[in-house]
C-alpha atoms as a printed R data frame, in Angstrom:
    type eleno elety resid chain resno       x       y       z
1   ATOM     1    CA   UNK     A     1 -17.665  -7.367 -22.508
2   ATOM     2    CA   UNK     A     2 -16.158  -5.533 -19.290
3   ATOM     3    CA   UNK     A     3 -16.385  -7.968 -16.349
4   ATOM     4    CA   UNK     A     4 -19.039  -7.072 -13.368
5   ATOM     5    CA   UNK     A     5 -17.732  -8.904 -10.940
6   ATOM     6    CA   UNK     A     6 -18.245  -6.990  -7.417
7   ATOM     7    CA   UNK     A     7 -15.401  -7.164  -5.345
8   ATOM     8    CA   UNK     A     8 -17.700  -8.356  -1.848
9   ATOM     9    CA   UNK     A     9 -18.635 -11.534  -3.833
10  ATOM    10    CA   UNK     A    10 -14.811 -12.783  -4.101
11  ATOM    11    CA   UNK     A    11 -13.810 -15.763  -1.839
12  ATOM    12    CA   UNK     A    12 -10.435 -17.178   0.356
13  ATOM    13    CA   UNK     A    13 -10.223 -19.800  -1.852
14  ATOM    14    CA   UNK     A    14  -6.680 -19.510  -4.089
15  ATOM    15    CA   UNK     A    15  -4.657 -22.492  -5.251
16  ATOM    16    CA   UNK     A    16  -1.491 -22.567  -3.949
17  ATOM    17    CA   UNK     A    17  -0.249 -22.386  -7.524
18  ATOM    18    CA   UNK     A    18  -2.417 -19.031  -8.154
19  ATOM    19    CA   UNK     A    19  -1.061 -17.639  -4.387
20  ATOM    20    CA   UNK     A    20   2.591 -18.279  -5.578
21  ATOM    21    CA   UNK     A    21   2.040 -16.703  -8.717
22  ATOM    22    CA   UNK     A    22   0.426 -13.784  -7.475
23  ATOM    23    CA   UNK     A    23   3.377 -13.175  -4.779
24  ATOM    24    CA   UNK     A    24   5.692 -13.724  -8.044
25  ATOM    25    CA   UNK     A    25   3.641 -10.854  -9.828
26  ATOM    26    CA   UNK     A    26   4.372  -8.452  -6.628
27  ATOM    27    CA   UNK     A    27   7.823  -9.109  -6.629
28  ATOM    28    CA   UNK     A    28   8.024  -8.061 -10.272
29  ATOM    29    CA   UNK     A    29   5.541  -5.481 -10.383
30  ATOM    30    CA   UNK     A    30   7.238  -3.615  -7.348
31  ATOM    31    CA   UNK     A    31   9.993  -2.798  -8.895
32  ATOM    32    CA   UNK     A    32   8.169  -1.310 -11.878
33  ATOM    33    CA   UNK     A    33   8.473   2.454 -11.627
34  ATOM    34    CA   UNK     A    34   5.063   3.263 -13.166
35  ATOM    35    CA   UNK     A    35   4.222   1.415  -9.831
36  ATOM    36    CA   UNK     A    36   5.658   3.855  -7.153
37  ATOM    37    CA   UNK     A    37   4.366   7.068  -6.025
38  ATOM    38    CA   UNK     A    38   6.910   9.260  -6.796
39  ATOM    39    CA   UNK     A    39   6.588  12.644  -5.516
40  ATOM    40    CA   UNK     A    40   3.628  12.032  -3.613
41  ATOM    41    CA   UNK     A    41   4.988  11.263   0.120
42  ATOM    42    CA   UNK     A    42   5.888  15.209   0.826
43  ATOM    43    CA   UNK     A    43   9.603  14.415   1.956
44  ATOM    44    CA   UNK     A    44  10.911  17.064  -0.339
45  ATOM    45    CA   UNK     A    45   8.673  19.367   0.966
46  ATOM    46    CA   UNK     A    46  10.919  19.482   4.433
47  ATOM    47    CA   UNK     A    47  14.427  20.081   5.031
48  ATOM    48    CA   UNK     A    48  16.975  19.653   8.249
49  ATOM    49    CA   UNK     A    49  18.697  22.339   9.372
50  ATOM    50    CA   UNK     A    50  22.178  22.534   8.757
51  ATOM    51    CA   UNK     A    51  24.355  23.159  12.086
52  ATOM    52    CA   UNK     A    52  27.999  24.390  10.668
53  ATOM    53    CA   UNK     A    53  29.410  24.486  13.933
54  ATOM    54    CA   UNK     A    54  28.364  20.567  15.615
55  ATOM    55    CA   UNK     A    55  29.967  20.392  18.928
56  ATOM    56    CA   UNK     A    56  30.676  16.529  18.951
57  ATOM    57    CA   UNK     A    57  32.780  14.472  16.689
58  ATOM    58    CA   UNK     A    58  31.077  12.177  14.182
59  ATOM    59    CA   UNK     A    59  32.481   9.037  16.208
60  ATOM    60    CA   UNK     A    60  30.083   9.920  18.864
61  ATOM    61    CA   UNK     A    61  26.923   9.616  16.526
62  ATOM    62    CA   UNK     A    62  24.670   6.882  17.822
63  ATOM    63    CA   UNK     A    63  21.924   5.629  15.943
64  ATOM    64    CA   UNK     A    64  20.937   3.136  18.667
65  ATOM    65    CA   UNK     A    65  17.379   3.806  20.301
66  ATOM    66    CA   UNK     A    66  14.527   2.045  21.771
67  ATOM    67    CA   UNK     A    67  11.295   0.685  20.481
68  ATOM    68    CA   UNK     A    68   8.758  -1.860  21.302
69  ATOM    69    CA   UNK     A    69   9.792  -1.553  25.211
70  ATOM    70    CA   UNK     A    70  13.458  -3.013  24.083
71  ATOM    71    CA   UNK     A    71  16.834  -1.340  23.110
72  ATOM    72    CA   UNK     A    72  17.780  -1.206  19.426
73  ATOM    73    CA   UNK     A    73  21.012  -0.707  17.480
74  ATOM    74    CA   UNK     A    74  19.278   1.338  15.240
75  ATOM    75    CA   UNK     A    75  15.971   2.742  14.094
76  ATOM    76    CA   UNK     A    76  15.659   0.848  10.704
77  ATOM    77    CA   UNK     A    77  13.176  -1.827   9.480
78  ATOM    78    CA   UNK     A    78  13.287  -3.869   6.917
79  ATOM    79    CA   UNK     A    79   9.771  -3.725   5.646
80  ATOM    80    CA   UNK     A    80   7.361  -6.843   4.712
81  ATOM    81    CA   UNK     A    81   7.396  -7.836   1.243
82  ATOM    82    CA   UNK     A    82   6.961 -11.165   0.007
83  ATOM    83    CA   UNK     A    83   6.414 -14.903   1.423
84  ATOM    84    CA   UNK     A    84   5.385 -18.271   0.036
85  ATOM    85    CA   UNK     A    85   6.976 -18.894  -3.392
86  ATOM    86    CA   UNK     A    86  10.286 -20.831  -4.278
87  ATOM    87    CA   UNK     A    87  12.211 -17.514  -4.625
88  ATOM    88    CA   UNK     A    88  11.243 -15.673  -1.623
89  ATOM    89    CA   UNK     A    89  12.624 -18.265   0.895
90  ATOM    90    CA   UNK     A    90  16.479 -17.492  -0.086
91  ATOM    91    CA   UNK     A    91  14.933 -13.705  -0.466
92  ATOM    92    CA   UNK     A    92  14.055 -13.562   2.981
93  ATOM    93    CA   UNK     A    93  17.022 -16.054   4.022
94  ATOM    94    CA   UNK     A    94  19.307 -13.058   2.572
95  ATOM    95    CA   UNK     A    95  16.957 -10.165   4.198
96  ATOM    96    CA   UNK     A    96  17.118 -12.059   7.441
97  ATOM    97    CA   UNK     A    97  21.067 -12.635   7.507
98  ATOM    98    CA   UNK     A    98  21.628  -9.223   6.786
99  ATOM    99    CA   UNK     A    99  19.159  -7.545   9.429
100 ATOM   100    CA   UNK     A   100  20.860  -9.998  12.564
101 ATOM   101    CA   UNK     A   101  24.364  -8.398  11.231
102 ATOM   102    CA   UNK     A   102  23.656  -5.163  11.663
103 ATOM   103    CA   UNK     A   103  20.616  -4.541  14.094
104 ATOM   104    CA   UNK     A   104  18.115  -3.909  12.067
105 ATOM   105    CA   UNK     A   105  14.125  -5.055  12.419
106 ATOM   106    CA   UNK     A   106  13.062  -7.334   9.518
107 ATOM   107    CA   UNK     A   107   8.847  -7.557   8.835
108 ATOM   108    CA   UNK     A   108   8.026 -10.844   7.034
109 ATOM   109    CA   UNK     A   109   5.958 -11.731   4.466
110 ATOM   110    CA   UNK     A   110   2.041 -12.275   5.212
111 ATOM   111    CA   UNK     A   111   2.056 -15.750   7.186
112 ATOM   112    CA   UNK     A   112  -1.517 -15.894   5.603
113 ATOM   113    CA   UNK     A   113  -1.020 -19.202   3.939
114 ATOM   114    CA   UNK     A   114   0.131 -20.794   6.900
115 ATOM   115    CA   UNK     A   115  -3.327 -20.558   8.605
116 ATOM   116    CA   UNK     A   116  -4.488 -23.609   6.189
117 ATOM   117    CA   UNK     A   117  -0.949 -24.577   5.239
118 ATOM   118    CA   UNK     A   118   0.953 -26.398   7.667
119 ATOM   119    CA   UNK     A   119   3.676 -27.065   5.256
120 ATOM   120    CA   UNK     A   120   4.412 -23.139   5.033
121 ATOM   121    CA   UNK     A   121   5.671 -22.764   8.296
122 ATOM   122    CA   UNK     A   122   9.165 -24.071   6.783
123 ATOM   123    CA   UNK     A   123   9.933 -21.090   5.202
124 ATOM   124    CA   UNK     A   124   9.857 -19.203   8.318
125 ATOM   125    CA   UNK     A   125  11.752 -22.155  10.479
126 ATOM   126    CA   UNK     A   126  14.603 -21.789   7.834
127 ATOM   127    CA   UNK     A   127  14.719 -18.214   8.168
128 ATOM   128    CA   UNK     A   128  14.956 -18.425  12.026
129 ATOM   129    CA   UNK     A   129  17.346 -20.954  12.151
130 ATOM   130    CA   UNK     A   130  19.948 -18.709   9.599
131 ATOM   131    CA   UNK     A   131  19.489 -16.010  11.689
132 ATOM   132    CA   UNK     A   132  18.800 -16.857  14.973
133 ATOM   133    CA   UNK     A   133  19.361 -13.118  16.730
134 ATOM   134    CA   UNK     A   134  17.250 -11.415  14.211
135 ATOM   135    CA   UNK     A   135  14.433  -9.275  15.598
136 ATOM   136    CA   UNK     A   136  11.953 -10.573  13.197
137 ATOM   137    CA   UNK     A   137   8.143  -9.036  13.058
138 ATOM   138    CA   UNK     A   138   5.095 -11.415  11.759
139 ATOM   139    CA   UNK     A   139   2.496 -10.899   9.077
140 ATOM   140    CA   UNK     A   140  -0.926 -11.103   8.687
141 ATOM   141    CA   UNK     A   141  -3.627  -9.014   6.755
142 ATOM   142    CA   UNK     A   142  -7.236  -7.426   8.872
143 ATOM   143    CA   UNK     A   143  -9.020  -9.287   6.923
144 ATOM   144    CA   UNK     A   144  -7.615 -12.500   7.964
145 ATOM   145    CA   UNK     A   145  -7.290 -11.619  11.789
146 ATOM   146    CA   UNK     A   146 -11.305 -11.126  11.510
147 ATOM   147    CA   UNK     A   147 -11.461 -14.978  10.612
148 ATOM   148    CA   UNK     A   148  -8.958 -15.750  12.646
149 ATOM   149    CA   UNK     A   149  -8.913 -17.083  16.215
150 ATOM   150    CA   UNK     A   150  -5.993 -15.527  18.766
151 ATOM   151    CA   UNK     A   151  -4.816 -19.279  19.304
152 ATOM   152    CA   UNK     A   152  -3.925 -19.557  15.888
153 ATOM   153    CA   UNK     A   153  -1.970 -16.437  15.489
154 ATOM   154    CA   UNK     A   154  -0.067 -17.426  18.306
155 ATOM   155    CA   UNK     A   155   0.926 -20.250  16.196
156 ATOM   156    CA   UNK     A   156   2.678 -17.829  13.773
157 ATOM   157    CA   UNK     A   157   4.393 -15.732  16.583
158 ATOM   158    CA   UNK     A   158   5.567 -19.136  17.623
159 ATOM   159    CA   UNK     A   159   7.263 -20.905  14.409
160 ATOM   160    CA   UNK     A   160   8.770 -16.663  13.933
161 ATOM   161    CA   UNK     A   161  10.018 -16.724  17.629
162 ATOM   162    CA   UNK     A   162   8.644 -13.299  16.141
163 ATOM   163    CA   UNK     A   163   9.367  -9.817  18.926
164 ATOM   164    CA   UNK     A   164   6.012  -8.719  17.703
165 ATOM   165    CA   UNK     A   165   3.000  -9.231  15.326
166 ATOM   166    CA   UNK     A   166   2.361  -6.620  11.936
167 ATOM   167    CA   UNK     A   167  -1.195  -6.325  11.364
168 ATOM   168    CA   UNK     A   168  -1.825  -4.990   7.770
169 ATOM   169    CA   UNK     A   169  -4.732  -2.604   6.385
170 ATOM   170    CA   UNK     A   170  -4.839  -2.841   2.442
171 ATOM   171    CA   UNK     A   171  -8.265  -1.905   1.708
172 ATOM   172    CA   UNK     A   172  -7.462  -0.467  -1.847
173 ATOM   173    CA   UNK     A   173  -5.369  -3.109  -2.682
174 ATOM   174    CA   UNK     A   174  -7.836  -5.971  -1.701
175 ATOM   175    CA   UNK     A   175 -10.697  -3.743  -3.513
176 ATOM   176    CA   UNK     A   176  -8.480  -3.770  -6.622
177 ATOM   177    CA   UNK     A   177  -6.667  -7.698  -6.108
178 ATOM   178    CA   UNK     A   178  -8.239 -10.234  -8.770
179 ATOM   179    CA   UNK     A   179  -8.010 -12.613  -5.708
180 ATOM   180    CA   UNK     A   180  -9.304  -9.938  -3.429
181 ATOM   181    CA   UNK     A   181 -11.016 -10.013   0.377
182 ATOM   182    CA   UNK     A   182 -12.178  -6.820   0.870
183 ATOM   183    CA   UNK     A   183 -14.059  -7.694   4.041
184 ATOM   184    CA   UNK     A   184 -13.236  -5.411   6.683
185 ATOM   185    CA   UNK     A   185 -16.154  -5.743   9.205
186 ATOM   186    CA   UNK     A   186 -15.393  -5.772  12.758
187 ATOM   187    CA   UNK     A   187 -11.680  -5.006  11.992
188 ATOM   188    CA   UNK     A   188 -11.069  -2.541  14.705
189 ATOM   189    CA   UNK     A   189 -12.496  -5.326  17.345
190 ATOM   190    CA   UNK     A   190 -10.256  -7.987  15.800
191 ATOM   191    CA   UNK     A   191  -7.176  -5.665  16.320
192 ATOM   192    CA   UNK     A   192  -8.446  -4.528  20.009
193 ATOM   193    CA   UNK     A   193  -9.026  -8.168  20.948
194 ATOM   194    CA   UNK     A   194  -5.270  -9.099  19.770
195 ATOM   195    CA   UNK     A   195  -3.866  -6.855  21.460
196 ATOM   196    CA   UNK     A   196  -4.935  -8.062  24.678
197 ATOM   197    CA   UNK     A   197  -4.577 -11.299  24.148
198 ATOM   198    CA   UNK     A   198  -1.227 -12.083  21.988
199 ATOM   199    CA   UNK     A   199   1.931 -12.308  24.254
200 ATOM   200    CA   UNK     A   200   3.742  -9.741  21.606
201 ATOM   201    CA   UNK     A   201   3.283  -6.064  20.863
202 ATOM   202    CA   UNK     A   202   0.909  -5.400  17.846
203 ATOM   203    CA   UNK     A   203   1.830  -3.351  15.485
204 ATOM   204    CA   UNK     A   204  -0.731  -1.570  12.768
205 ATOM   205    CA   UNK     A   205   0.526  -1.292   9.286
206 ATOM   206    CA   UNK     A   206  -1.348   0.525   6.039
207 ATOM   207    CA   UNK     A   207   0.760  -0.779   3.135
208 ATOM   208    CA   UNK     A   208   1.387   2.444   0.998
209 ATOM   209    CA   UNK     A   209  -2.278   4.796   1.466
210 ATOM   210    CA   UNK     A   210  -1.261   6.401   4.439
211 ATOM   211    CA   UNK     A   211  -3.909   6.770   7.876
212 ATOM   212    CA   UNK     A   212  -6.454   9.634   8.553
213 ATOM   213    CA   UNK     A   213  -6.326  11.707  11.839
214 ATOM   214    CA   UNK     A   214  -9.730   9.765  12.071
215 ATOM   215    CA   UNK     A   215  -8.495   6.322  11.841
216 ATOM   216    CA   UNK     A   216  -5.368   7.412  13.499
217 ATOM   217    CA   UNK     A   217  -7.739   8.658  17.163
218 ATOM   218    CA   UNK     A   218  -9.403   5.125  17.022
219 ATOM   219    CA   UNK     A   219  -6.442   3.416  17.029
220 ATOM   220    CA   UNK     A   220  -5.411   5.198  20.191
221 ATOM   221    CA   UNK     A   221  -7.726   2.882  22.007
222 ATOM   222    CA   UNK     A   222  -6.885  -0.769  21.042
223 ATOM   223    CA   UNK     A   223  -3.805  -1.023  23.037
224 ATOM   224    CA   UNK     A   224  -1.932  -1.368  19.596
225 ATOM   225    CA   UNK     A   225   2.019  -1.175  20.469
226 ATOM   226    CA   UNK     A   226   2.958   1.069  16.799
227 ATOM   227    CA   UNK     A   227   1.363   2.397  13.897
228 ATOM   228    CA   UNK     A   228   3.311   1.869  11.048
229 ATOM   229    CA   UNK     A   229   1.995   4.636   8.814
230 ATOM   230    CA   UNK     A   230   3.213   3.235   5.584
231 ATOM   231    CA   UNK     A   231   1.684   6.650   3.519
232 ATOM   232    CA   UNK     A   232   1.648   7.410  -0.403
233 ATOM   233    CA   UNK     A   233   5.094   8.393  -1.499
234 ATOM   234    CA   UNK     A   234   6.382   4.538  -2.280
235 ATOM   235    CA   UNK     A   235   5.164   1.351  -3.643
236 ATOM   236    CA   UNK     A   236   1.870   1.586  -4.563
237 ATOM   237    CA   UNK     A   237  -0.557  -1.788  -4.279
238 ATOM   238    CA   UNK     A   238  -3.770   0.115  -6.533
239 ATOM   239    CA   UNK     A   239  -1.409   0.706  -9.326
240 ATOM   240    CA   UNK     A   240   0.418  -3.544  -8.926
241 ATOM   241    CA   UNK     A   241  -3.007  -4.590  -8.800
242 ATOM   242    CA   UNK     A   242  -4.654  -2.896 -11.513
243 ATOM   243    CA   UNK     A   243  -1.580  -4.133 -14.012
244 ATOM   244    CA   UNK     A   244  -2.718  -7.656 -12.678
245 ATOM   245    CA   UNK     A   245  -5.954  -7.221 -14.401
246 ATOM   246    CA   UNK     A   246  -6.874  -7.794 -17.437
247 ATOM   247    CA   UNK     A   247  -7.859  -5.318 -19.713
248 ATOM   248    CA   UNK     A   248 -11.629  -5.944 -19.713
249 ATOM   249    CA   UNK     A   249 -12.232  -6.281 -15.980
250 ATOM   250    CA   UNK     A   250 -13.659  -3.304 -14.458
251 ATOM   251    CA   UNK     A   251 -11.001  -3.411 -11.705
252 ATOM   252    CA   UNK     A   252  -7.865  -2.679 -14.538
253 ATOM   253    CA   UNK     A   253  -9.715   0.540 -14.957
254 ATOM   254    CA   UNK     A   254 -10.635   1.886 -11.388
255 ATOM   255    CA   UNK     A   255  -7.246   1.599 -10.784
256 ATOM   256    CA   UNK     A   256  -6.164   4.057 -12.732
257 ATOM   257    CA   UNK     A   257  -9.024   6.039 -11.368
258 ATOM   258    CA   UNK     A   258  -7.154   5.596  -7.800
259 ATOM   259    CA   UNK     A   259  -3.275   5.264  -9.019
260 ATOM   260    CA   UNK     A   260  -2.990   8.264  -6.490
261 ATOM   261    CA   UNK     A   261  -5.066   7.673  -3.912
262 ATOM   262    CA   UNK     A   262  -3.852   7.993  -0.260
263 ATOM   263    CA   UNK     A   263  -2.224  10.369   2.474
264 ATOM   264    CA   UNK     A   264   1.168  11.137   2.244
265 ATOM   265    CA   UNK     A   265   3.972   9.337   4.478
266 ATOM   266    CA   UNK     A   266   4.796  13.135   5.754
267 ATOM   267    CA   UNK     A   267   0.927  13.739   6.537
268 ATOM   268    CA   UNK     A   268   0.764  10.908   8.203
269 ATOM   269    CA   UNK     A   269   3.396  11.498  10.622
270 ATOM   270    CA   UNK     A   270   2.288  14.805  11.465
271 ATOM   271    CA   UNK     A   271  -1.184  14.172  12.313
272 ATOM   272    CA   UNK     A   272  -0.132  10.745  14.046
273 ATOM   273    CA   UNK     A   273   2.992  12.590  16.333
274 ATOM   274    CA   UNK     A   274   0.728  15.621  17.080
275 ATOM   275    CA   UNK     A   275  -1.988  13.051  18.835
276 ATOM   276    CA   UNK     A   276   0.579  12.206  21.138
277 ATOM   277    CA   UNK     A   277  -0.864   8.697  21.521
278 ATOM   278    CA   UNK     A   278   0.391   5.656  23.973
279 ATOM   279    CA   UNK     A   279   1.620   4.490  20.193
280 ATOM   280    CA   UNK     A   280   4.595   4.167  18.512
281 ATOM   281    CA   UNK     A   281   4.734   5.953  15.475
282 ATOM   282    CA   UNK     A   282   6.374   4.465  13.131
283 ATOM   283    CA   UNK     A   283   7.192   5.923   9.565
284 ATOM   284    CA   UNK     A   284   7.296   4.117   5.568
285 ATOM   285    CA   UNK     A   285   6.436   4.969   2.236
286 ATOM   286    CA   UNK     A   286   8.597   6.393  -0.166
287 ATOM   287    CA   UNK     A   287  11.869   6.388   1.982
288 ATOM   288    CA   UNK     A   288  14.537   6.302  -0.320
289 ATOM   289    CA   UNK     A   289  17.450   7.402   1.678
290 ATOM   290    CA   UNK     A   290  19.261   7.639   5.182
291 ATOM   291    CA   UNK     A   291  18.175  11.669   4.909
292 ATOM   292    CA   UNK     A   292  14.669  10.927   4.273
293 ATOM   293    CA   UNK     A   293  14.747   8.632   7.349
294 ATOM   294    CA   UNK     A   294  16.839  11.511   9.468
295 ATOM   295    CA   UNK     A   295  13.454  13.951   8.321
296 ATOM   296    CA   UNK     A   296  10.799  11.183   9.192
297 ATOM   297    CA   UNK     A   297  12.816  10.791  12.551
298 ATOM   298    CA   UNK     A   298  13.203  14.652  13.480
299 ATOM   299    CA   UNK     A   299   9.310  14.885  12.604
300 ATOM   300    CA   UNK     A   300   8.466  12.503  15.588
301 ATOM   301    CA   UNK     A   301   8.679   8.927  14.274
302 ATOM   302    CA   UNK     A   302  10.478   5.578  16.237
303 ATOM   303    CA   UNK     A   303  11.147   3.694  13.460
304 ATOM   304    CA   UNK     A   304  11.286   4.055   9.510
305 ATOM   305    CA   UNK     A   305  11.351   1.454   7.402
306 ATOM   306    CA   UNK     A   306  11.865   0.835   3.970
307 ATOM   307    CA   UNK     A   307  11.157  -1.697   1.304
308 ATOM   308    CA   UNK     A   308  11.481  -1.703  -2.109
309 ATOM   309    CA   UNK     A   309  14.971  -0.055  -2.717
310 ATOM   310    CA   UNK     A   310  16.371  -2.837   0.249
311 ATOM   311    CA   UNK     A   311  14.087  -5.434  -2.034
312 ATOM   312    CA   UNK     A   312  16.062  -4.050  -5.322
313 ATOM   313    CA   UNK     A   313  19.660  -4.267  -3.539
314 ATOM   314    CA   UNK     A   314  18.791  -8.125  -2.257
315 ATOM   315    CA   UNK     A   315  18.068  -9.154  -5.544
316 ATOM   316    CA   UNK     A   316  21.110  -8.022  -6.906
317 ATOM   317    CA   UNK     A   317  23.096 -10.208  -4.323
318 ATOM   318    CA   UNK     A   318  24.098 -10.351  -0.600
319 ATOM   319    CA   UNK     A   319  27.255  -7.693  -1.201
320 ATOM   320    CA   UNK     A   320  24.911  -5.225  -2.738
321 ATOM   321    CA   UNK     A   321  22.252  -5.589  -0.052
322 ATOM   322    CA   UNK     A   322  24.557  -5.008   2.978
323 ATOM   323    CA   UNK     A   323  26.461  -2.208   1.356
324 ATOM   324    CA   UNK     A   324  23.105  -0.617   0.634
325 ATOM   325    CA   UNK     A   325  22.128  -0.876   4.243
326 ATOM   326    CA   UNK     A   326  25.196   0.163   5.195
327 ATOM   327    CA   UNK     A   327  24.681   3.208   2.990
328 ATOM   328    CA   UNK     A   328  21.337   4.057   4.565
329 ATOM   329    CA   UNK     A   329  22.978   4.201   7.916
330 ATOM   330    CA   UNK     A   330  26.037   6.339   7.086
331 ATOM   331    CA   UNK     A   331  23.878   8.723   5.824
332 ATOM   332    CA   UNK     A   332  21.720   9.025   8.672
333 ATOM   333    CA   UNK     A   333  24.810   9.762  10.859
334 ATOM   334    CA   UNK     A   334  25.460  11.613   8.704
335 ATOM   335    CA   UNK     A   335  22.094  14.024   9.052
336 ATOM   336    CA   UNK     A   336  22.816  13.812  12.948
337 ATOM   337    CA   UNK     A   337  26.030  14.991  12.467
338 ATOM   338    CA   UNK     A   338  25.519  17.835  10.737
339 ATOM   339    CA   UNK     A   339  22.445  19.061  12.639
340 ATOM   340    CA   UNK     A   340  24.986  18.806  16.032
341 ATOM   341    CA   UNK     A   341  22.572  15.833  17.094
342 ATOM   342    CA   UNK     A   342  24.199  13.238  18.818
343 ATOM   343    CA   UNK     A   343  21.540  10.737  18.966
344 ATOM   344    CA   UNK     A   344  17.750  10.659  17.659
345 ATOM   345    CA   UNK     A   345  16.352  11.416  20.698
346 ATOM   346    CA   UNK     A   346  18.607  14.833  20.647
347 ATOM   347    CA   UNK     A   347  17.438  15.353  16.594
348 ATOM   348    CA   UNK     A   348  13.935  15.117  18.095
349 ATOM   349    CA   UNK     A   349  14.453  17.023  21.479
350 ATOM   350    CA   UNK     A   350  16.082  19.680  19.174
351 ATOM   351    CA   UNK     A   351  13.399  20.362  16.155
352 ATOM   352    CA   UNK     A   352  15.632  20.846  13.638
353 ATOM   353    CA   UNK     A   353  13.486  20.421  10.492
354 ATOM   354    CA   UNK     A   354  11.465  22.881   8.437
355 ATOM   355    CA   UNK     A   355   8.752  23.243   5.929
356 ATOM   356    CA   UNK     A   356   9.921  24.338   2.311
357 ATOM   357    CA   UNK     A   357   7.835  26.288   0.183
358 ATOM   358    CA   UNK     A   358   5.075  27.161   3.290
């Protein structure tokens, strides 16, 4: 018999052996490619234009910038992904190392299980003290900032020595998590009220479905520092979730009803930059390259991050992870180069990008 259970009757209450297991299963199941949104985040639906003749030499090529009221070396995030298993503490150890040694922005892992967990707040002391000049975001799901007292999350922006605090919206997946919360009630409040009372920017995260011009004019309000637009085109949390069911649960099967459900990364951007809010607007989903980042860049956005090909180079060691961050820089020189820009601001002063196929 198919299992009834309705998604508003699920509870906060997960063993720490279930939570660790669960993280273990997104770790996994994120690298599965049935689980990624290929072809759905419209970056191959817009080109750069080539500029034969740049009048600058590639030494020139900056990629440094600013963001969050501060100056940054360059553009790049390292997106969240995991927290609060054995493996993920030398995962984000490595992640962290990596992001202090070459200026990049790392997002952690939700700090979720520290609210009731004391004893989790180790993992992120470790990871501070390895890399003590790393520009290191915090974590924490709407659902949980609803529940959750300002006090508290200061806490977490404390034991992070965190620049700023990533709040993240995952209806879908919570609607399609065995262990689900999907209690989003006076969310927009929550984030409003955080914002004016945390001593960090607060930055607004979807986590792979993309934001609505809708969603995207209320936000304008709150006093939120970013927008992380995190749109369909990458890892996609419906699809993990829905293999984490079992076959006779009624969830297994609506996600395959919503395996491409969202707005793409590219939409996202566009409706977000042409608001011209107080915001930053910051870009993810489905960046698999230093040119997709140049695109995401010239269309308006601060910052681009990217997650699961940086999560697939870390777990093959620390060599491959640097040279693949390496990579993703040298390519967007590369895209600055060759459209005569010699910084971001210049690719975005200039409007050197194009729809294909329009």
């Amino acid at each position: 018999m198919a299992t009834t259970l309705d998604p508003r009757e699920t509870t906060d209450r997960e063993t720490a052996r279930a939570f660790e297991s669960r993280k273990v299963d997104h770790i996994r199941l994120s690298l599965d490619q049935k689980n990624q949104a290929t072809g759905f985040s419209g970056l191959d639906q817009v080109q750069l234009i080539h500029e034969a003749l740049p009048d600058l030499d590639f030494a020139q090529v900056s990629l440094a910038t600013k963001s969050l009221g501060k100056k940054i070396a360059t553009p790049f995030l390292v997106s969240s992904m995991t927290a609060g298993h054995a493996d993920s503490v030398n995962l984000n150890l490595l992640l962290a190392r990596a992001c202090a040694e070459l200026g990049w922005r790392m997002g952690v892992g939700s700090q979720r299980r520290e609210l009731n967990d004391p004893q989790a707040a180790a993992e992120w002391k470790s990871v501070r003290q390895a890399a003590p000049k790393a520009s290191l975001l915090g974590n924490l799901g709407v659902a949980q900032l609803i529940q959750t007292k300002t006090p508290q999350i200061e806490k977490l922006v404390d034991t992070l020595e965190a620049d700023g605090m990533i709040i993240h919206l995952n209806a879908l997946q919570e609607c399609l998590q065995p262990e689900g919360t999907p209690r989003f009630k006076g969310g927009l409040k929550a984030i409003e009220r955080l914002t004016k009372q945390l001593s960090v920017p607060v930055v607004v995260k979807e986590t792979g479905c993309g934001f609505s011009k809708a969603t995207l004019k209320r936000l304008r309000s709150t006093g939120v520092a970013a927008v992380d637009v995190s749109g369909l085109g990458g890892t996609h949390w419906g699809r993990i979730e829905g293999d984490r069911n079992t076959k006779d649960d009624i969830r297994f099967d609506a996600a395959q009803t919503f395996k491409g459900w969202g707005i793409s990364t590219v939409e996202s951007v566009c409706d977000a930059v042409k608001l011209k809010p107080k915001y930053e607007v910051w870009a993810s989903g489905g960046v698999r390259s230093g040119l997709d980042a140049a695109k995401l860049l010239a269309m308006g956005s601060q910052v681009v991050g990217f997650a699961m090909p940086v999560l697939d180079a870390a777990l093959k060691g620390e060599d491959e992870l640097r040279r693949k961050l390496s990579v993703f820089e040298y390519e967007l020189k590369t895209a600055l180069f060759c459209t005569g820009s010699v910084s971001i601001e210049e690719l975005q002063q200039k409007k050197v990008w194009k729809w294909l196929d329009r």
